[in-house]
C-alpha positions as CSV (number, residue, x, y, z in Angstrom):
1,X,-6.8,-5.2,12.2
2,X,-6.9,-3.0,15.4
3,X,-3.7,-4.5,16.6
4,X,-2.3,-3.5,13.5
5,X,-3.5,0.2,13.4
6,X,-2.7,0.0,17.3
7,X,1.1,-1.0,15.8
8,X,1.1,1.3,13.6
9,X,0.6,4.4,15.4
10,X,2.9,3.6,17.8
11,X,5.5,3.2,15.1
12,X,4.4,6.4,13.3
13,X,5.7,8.2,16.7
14,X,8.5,6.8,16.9
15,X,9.4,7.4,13.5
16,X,8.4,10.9,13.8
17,X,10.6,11.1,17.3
18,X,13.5,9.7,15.1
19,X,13.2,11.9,12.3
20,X,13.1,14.7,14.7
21,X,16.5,13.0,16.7
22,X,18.3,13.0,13.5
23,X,17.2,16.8,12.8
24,X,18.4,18.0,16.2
25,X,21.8,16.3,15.2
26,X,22.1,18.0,11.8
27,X,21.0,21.5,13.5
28,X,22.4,21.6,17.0
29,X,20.5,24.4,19.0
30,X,23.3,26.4,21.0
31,X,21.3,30.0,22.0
32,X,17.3,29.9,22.9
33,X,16.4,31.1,19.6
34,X,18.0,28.1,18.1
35,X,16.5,26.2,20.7
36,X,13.0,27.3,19.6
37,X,14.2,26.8,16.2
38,X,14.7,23.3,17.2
39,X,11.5,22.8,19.2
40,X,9.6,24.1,16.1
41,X,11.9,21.4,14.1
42,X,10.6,18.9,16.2
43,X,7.2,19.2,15.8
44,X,7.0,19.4,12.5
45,X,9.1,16.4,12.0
46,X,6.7,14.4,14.2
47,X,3.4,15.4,12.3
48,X,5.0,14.7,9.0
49,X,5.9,10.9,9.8
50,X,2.0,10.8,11.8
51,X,0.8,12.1,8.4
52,X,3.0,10.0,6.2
53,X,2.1,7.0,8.4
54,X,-1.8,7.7,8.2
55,X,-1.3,8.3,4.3
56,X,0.3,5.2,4.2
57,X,-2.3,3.0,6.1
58,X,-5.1,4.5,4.3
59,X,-3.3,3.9,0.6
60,X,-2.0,0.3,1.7
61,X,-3.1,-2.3,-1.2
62,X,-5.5,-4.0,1.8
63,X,-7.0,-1.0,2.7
64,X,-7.4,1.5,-0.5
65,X,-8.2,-1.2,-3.3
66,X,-10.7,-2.8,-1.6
67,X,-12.5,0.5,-0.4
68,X,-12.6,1.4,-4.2
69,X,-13.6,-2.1,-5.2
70,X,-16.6,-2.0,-3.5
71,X,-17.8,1.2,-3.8
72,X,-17.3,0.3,-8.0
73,X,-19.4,-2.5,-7.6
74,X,-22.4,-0.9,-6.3
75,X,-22.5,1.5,-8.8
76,X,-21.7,-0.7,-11.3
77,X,-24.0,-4.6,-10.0
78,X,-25.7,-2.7,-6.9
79,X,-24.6,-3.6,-2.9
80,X,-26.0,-7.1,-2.7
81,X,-23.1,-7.8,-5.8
82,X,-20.8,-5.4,-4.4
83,X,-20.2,-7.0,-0.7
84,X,-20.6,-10.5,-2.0
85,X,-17.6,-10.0,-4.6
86,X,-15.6,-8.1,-1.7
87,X,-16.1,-10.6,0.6
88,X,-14.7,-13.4,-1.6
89,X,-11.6,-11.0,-2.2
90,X,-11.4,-10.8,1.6
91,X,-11.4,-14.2,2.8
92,X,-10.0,-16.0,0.2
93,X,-6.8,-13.4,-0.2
94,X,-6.9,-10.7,1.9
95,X,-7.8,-12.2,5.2
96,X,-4.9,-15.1,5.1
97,X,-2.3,-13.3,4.0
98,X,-2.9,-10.7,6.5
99,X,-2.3,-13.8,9.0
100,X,-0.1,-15.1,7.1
101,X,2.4,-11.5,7.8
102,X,1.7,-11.5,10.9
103,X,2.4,-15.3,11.9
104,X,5.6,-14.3,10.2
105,X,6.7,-11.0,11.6
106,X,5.5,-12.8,15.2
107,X,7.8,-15.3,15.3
108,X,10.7,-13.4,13.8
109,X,11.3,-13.9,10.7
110,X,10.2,-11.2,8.9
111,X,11.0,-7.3,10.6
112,X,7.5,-5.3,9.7
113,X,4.3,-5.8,8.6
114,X,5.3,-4.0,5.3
115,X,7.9,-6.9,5.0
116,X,10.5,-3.8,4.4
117,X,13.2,-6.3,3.9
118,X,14.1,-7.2,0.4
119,X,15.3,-10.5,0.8
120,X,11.3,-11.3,2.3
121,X,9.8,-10.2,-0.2
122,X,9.8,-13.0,-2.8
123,X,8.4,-14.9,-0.7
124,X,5.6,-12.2,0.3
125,X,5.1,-12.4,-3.6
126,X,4.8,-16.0,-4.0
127,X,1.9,-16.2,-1.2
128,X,0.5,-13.1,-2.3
129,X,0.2,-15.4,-5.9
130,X,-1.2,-18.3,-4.7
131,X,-4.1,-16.5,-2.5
132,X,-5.0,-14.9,-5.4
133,X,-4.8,-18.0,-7.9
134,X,-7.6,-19.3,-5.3
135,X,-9.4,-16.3,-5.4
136,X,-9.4,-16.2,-9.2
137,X,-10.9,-19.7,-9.0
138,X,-13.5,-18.8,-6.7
139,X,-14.8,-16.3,-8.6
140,X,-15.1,-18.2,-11.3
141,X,-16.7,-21.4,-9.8
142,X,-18.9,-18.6,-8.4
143,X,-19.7,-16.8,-11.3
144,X,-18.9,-13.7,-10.1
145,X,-18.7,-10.0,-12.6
146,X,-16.0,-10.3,-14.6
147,X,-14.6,-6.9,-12.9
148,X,-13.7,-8.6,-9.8
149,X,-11.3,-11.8,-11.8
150,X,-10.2,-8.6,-13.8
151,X,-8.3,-7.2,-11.0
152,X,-7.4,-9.7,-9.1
153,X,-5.8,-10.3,-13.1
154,X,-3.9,-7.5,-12.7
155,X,-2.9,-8.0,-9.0
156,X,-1.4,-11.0,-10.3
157,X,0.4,-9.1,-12.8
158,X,1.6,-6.3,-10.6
159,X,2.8,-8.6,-8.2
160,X,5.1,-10.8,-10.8
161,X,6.1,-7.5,-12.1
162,X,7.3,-6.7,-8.2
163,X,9.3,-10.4,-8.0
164,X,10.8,-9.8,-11.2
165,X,12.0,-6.3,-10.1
166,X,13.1,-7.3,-6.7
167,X,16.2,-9.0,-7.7
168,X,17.1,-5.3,-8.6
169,X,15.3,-2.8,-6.3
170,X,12.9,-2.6,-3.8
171,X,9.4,-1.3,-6.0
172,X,6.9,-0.2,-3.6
173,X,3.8,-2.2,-3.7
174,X,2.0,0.9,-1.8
175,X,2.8,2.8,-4.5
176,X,2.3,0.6,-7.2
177,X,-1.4,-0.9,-5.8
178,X,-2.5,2.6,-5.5
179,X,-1.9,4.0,-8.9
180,X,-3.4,0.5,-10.5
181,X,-6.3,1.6,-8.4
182,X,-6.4,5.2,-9.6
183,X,-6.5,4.4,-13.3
184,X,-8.7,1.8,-13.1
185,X,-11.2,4.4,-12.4
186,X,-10.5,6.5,-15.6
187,X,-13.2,4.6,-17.8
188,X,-15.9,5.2,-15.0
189,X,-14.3,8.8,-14.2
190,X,-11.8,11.0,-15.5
191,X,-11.8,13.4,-12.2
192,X,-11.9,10.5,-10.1
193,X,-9.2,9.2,-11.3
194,X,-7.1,12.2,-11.7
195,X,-7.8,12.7,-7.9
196,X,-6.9,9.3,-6.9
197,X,-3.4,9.5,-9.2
198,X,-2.7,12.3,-7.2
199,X,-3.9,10.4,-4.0
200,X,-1.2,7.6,-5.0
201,X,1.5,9.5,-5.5
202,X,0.8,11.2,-2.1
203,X,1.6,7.5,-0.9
204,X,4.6,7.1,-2.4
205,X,5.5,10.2,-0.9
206,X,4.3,9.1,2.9
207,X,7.0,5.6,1.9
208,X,9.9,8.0,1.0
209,X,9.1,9.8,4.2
210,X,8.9,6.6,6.2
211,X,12.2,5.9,5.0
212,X,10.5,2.5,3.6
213,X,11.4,3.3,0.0
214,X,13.9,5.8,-2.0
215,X,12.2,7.7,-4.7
216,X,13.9,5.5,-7.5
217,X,11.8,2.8,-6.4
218,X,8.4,5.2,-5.5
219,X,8.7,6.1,-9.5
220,X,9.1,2.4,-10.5
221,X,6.1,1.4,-8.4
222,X,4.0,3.9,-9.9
223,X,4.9,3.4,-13.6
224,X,4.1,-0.4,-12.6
225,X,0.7,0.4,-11.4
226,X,0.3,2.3,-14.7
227,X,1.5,0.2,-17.1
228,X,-0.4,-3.3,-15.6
229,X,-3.8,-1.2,-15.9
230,X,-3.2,-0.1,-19.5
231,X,-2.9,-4.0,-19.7
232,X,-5.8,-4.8,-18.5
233,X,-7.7,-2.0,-20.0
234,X,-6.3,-3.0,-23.0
């Protein structure tokens, strides 16, 4: 996990010394007041793609949901409930498809840790299914609360909805994940969850910025992450 937030930031200034390369090309400085012009160009490209990138991390589907799954569960079963059901989610899912992406994007075949390429991600979907199959079963073997097979339910769902969509566009998980998240809350909290939308779409907006998704597929991930809660809920 360090490595990858160690990755991460490096990556986040590099795409923020990009963004600013490609400014500088579109607005060529040729006096010192277009010089400062482009120095002040510069640095506000670089701490949008640090923000973007930190807005990213924090709403990625490993990061966000389970931060929101827990904290559910202790208000909903208490902390003893709440870590045990997170837990399960983490090592039975979580945990090895995190190794799992990076084994992959060690040795080469895949570019990123957000599998950018379309062409990988069926097969991100496929694994992402079977971890969760097993994590389905443990929970029930366990006898866990109902909320926690609930969503990993609906992850299932999303993340068919993504392989279906795929051999189309590019839907952004991040986006998608987030917004499943941020509904979800609506029964518990209406503010809440209005914040969190709001929060999701933010993400979506850090992927457009990242250059990791257009807006076309932003909106798609999004209406996903709605439409799969309603599901559930339903």
């Amino acid at each position: 996990m360090v490595r990858w937030l160690v990755v991460s930031a490096v990556r986040s200034v590099d795409t923020g010394v990009r963004n600013a390369r490609r400014w500088y090309a579109e607005n060529q400085a040729t006096d010192s007041r277009g010089a400062h012009h482009f120095m002040r160009g510069f640095g506000l490209a670089l701490r949008k793609a640090q923000v973007a990138k930190w807005i990213s991390i924090a709403g990625h589907p490993f990061v966000f949901t389970p931060i929101v799954a827990l904290l559910v569960g202790a208000y909903l079963f208490g902390p003893v409930e709440s870590v045990i059901g997170l837990l399960t989610v983490v090592l039975c899912c979580l945990l090895p498809a995190s190794l799992y992406i990076l084994r992959k994007v060690k040795i080469g075949e895949w570019s990123d840790l957000d599998v950018s390429a379309r062409k990988d991600r069926p097969h991100l979907f496929l694994v992402g299914f079977a971890f969760l199959l097993f994590t389905e079963l443990v929970l029930w073997v366990t006898r866990q609360p109902n909320v926690y097979a609930l969503g990993c339910l609906a992850a299932l769902i999303l993340i068919g909805g993504g392989l279906l969509l795929n051999r189309w566009l590019k839907p952004s998980m991040h986006a998608g994940f987030a917004m499943l998240t941020a509904c979800s809350l609506w029964p518990l909290s209406a503010s809440l969850s209005l914040v969190a939308m709001l929060f999701a779409v933010a993400v979506g907006w850090s992927r457009v910025q990242l250059r990791r998704h257009s807006w076309w597929e932003v909106g798609v991930g999004l209406l996903l992450g709605m439409l799969v809660c309603r599901l559930i809920q339903a």
